[in-house]
C-alpha positions as CSV (number, residue, x, y, z in Angstrom):
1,X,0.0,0.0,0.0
2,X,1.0,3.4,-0.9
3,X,1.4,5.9,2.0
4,X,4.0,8.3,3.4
5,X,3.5,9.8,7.1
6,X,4.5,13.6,7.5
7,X,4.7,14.6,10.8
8,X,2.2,11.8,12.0
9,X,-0.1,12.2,9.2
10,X,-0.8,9.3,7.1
11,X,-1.3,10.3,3.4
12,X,-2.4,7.2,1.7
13,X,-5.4,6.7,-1.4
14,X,-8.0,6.7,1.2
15,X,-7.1,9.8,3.1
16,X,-8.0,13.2,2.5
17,X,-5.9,15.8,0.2
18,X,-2.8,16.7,2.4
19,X,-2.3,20.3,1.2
20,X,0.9,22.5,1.6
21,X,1.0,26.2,1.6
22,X,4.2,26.8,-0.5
23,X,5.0,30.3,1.1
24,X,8.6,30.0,-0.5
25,X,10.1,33.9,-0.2
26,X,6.4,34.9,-0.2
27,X,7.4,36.4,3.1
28,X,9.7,38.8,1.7
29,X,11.9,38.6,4.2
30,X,10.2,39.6,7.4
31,X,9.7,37.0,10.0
32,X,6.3,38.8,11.0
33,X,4.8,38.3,7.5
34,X,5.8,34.3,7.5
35,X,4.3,34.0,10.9
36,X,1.5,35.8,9.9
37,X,1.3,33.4,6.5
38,X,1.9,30.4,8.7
39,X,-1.3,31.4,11.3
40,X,-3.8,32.3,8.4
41,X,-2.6,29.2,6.0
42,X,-3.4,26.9,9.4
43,X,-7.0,29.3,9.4
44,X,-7.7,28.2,5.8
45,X,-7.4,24.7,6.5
46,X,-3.5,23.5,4.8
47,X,-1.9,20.5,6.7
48,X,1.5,21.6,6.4
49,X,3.6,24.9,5.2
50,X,6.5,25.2,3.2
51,X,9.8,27.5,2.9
52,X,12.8,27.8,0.8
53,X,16.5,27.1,2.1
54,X,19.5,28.3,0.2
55,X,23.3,28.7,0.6
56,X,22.9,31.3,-1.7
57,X,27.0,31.8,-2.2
58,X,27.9,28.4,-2.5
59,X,24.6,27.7,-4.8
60,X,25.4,30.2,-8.1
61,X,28.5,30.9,-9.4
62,X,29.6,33.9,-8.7
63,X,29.1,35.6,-12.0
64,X,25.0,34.6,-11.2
65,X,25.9,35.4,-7.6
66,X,27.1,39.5,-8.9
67,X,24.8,39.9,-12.0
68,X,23.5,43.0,-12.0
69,X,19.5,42.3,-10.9
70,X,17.2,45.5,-10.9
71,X,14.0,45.3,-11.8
72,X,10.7,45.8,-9.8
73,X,10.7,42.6,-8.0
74,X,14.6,43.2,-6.7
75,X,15.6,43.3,-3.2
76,X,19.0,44.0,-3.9
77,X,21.1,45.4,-6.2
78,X,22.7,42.1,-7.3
79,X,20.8,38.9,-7.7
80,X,23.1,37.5,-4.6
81,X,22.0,40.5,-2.3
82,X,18.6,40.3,-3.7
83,X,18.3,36.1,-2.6
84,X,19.9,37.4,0.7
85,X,17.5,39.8,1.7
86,X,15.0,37.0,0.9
87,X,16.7,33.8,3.0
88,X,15.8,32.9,7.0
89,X,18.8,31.5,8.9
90,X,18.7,29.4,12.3
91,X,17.2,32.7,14.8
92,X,14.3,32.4,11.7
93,X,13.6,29.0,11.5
94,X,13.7,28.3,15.4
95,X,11.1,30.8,15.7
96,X,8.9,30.0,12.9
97,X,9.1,26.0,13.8
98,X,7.9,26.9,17.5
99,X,5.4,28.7,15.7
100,X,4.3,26.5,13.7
101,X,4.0,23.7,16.1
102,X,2.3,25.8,18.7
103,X,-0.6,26.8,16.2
104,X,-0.6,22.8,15.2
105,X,0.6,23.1,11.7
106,X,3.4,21.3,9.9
107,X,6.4,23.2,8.6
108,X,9.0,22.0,6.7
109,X,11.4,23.3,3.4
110,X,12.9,22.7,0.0
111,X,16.8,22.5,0.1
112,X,18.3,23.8,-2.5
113,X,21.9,22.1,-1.9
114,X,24.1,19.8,0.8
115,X,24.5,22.7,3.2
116,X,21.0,23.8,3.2
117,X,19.8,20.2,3.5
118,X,22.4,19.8,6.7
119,X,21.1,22.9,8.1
120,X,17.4,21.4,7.9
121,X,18.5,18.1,9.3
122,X,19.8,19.6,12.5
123,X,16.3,21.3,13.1
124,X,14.6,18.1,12.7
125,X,12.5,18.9,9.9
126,X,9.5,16.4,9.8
127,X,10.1,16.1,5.7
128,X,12.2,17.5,3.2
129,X,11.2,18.9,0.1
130,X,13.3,19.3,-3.5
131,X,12.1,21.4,-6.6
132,X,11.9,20.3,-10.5
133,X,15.3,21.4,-10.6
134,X,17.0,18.9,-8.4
135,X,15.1,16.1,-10.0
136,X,18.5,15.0,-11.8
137,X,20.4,16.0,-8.8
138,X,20.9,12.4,-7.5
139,X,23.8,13.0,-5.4
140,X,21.7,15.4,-3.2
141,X,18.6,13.3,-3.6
142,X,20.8,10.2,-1.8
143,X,22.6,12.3,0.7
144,X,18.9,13.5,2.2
145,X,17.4,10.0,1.9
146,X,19.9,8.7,4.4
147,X,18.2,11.3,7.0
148,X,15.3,9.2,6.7
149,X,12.5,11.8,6.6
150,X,9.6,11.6,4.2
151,X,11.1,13.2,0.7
152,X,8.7,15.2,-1.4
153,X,10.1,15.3,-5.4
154,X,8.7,17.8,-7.8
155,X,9.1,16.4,-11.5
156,X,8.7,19.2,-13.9
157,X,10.6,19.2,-16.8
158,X,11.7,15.8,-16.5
159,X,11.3,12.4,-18.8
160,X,9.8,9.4,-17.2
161,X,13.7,8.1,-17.0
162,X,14.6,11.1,-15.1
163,X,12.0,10.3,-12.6
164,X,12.7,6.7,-12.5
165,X,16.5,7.4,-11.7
166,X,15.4,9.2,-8.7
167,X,13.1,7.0,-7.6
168,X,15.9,4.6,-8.1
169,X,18.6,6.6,-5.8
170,X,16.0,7.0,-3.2
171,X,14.2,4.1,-2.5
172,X,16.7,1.8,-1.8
173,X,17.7,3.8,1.2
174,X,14.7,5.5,2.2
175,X,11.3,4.2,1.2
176,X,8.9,7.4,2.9
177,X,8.4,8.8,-1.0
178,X,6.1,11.0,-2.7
179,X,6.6,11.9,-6.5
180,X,4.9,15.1,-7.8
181,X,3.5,15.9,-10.8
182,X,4.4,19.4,-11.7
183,X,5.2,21.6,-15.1
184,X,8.0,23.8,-14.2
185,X,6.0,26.8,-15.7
186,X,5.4,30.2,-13.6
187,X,2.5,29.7,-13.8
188,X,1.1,27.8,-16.2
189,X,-0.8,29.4,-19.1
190,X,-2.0,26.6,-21.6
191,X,-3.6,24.3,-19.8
192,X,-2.5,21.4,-22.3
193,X,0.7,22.3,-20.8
194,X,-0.5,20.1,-17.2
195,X,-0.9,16.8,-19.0
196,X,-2.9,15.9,-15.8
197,X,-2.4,12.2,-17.0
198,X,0.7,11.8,-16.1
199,X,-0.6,11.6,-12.2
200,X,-2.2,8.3,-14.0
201,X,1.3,7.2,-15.3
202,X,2.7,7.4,-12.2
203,X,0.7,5.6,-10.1
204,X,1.1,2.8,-12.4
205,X,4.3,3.2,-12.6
206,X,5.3,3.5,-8.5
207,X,2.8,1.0,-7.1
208,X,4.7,2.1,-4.4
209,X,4.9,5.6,-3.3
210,X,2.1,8.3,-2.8
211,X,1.7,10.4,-6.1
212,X,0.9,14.3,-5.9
213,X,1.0,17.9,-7.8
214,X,2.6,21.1,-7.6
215,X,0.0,22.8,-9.3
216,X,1.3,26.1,-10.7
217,X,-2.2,26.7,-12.1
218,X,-3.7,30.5,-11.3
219,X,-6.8,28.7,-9.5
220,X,-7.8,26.0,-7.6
221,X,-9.9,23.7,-10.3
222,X,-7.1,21.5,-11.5
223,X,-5.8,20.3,-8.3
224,X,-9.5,18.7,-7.8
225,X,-8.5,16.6,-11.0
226,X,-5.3,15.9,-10.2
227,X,-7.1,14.5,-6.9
228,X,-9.5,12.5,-8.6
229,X,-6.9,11.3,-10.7
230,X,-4.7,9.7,-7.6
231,X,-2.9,13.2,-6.2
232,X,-2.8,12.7,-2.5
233,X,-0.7,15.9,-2.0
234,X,-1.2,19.0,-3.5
235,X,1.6,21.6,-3.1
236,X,0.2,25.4,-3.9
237,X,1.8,28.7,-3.7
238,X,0.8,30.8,-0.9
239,X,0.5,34.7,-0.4
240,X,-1.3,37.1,1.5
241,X,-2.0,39.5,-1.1
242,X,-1.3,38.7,-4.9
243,X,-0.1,42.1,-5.4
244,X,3.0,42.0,-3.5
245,X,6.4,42.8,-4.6
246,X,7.8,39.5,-5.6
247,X,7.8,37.3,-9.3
248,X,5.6,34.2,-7.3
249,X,2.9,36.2,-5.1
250,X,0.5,36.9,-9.0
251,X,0.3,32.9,-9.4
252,X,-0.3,32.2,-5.1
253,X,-3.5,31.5,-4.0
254,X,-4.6,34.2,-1.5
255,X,-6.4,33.0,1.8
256,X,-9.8,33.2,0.2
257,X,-8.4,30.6,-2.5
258,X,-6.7,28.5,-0.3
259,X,-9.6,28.2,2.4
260,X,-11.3,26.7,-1.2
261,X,-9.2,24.7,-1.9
262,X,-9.0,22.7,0.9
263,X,-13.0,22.7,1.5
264,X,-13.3,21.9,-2.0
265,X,-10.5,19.1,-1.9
266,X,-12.7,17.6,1.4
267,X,-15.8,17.3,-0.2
268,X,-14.2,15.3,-3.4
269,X,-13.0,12.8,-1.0
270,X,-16.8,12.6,0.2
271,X,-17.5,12.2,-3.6
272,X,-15.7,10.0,-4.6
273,X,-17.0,7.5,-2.3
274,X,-16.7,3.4,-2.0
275,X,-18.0,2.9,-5.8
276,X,-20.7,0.6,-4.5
277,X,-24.2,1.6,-6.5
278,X,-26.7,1.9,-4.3
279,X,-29.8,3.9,-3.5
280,X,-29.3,6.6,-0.5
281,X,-31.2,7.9,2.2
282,X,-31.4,11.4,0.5
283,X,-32.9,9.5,-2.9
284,X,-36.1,8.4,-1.0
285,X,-38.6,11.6,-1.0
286,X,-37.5,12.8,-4.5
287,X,-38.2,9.2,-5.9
288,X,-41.0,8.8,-4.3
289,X,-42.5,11.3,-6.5
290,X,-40.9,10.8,-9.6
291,X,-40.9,7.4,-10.5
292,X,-43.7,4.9,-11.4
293,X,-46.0,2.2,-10.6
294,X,-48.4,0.0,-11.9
295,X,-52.0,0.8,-11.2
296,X,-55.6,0.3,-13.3
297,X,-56.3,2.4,-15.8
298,X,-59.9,2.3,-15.3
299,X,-62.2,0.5,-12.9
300,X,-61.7,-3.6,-13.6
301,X,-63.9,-6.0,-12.2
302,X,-63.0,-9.4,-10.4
303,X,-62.2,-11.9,-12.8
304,X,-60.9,-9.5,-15.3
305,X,-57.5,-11.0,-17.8
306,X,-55.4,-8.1,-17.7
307,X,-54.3,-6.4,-21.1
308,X,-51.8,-3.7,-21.2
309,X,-54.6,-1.2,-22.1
310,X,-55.6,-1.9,-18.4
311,X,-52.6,-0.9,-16.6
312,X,-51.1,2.9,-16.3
313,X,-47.6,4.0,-15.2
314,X,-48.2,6.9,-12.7
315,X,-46.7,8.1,-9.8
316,X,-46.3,8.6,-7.0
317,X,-43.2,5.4,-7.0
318,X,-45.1,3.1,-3.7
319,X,-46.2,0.3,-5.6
320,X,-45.4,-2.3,-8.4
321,X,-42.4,-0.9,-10.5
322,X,-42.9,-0.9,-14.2
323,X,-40.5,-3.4,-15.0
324,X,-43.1,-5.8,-13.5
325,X,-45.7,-5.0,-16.3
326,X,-45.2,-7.9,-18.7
327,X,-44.6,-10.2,-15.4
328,X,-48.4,-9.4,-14.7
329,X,-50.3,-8.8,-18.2
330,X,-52.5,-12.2,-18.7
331,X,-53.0,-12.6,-15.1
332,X,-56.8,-12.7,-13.3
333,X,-58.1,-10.3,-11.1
334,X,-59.0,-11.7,-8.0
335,X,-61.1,-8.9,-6.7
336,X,-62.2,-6.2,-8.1
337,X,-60.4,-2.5,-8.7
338,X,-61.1,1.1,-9.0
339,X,-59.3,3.5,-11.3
340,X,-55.8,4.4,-9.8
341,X,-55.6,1.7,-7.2
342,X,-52.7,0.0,-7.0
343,X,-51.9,-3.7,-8.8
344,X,-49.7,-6.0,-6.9
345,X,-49.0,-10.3,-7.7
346,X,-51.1,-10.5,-4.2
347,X,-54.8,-9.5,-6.4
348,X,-53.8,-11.7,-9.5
349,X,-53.6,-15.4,-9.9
């Protein structure tokens, strides 16, 4: 059976939607904005929220590192200063992990390299995340596994052998896996561009581990397919207003969409349901007037051979079904009946 446990929550087919906030650098630096994101994503509902870790210097070269980066979504001149200004270190992430765990809601964060990926480890992160980009990143991908936390894989851009080799360098070692479906789009304009499928693919593929999405859609309808589909985790990016300075906070989900999300992920579990037809509780007064049963179309004496011109359909649905019709035509009346009155096998012989 399929299932991965984050933080003491089992995410298997039969559970509900585990949803993560992706609040990334959606903070924009400021510890009081992530806490604030981290209380209102709990609010709407999300079973877990998600930051960013870089070693920013030891991540891009260093002509990336001093490129010149001024535009209208820069924090700093260069694109190094600018990821800077954007990354927590340990006084950060000790106060938002109390936080989180006080409010009751799992926190946890991509690494982007070895370091950052140490420096999760010694805070005890409950699961460790890793973006489309370190999909072919094996080395990385085997050095986490041997912390033996849940690992959460984004696959965008990749070939099916790509994801296979990662499955491949992980599983051996650490068998808590979940592979995401995800287009490595910002965000995603054509929606061909999902190829939602693939979710199918996968769990065929890995019988084995719990399939998800990063859904970079601008909206929430999509992830509902993708949970239909199989997705038992849906990653989506957070913000607290989709105006904010920053390249990710026009394709986030505000609170309003988020608190939807989640309801709306809930009640497709409900759904779904067991796949067993049959009639409901809630089907018995509207059926009772709709459908049909048989009854004399006219006053019939005792004795009477019943013809089909003797017998109408009408509702209300508390007698003889129709289907029966044929089962009774060329039967005898054994007592009289008026118009409308109901035929049963216990007046016939």
């Amino acid at each position: 059976m399929r299932q991965i446990i984050i933080n003491g929550e089992i995410v298997n087919d039969n559970s509900d939607c585990y949803v993560v906030a992706e609040i990334g650098h959606n903070h924009q630096g400021s510890l009081d904005t992530a806490k604030e994101m981290i209380r209102v994503a709990k609010e709407c509902g999300a079973n877990a929220v998600k930051l960013q870790k870089r070693d920013n210097k030891s991540l891009y070269t260093r002509e990336v590192y001093n490129a010149t980066y001024n535009n209208e979504n820069s924090y700093g001149s260069t694109y190094g200063k600018h990821r800077e200004a954007l990354e927590f270190g340990d006084p950060e992430y000790r106060v938002l992990i109390d936080y989180a765990r006080d409010l009751g809601i799992t926190l946890f964060a991509t690494a982007f390299d070895f370091s950052s990926a140490d420096f999760l480890a010694r805070l005890n992160m409950p699961a460790f995340k890793f973006a489309s980009g370190d999909l072919t990143n094996t080395p990385l991908l085997k050095h986490v596994a041997h912390f033996g936390k849940p690992m959460i894989v984004s696959t965008g851009g990749g070939t099916l052998d790509d994801v296979k080799r990662a499955y491949d360098a992980i599983m051996p070692v650490n068998p808590q896996l979940c592979l995401l479906h995800c287009t490595a789009a910002y965000p995603i304009y054509n929606y061909e561009d999902m190829n939602l499928q693939v979710i199918t693919t996968y769990r065929e593929t890995f019988p084995d581990v719990v399939i998800g999405l990063s859904d970079h859609e601008s909206g929430i309808s999509m992830a509902l397919v993708a949970y239909v589909l199989g997705a038992r985790i849906i990653e989506k990016h957070f913000t607290l207003n989709r105006s904010w300075k920053g390249t990710d906070h026009s394709f986030s989900l505000s609170p309003i969409g988020l608190r939807r999300l989640v309801r709306n992920l809930h009640r497709a579990r409900l759904a779904i349901g067991d796949g067993v037809k049959r009639p409901l509780p809630c089907e018995e007064k509207p059926l009772y007037k709709m459908s049909k049963k048989l009854v004399a179309a006219r006053n019939l004496s005792v004795g009477s051979v019943l013809r089909p011109e003797h017998i109408a359909l009408k509702s209300p649905g508390d007698g003889l079904p129709p289907y029966e019709l044929y089962n009774i035509v060329g039967k005898r009346l054994t007592r009289g009946l008026k118009e409308d009155e109901n035929l049963s096998f216990e007046v016939v012989e």
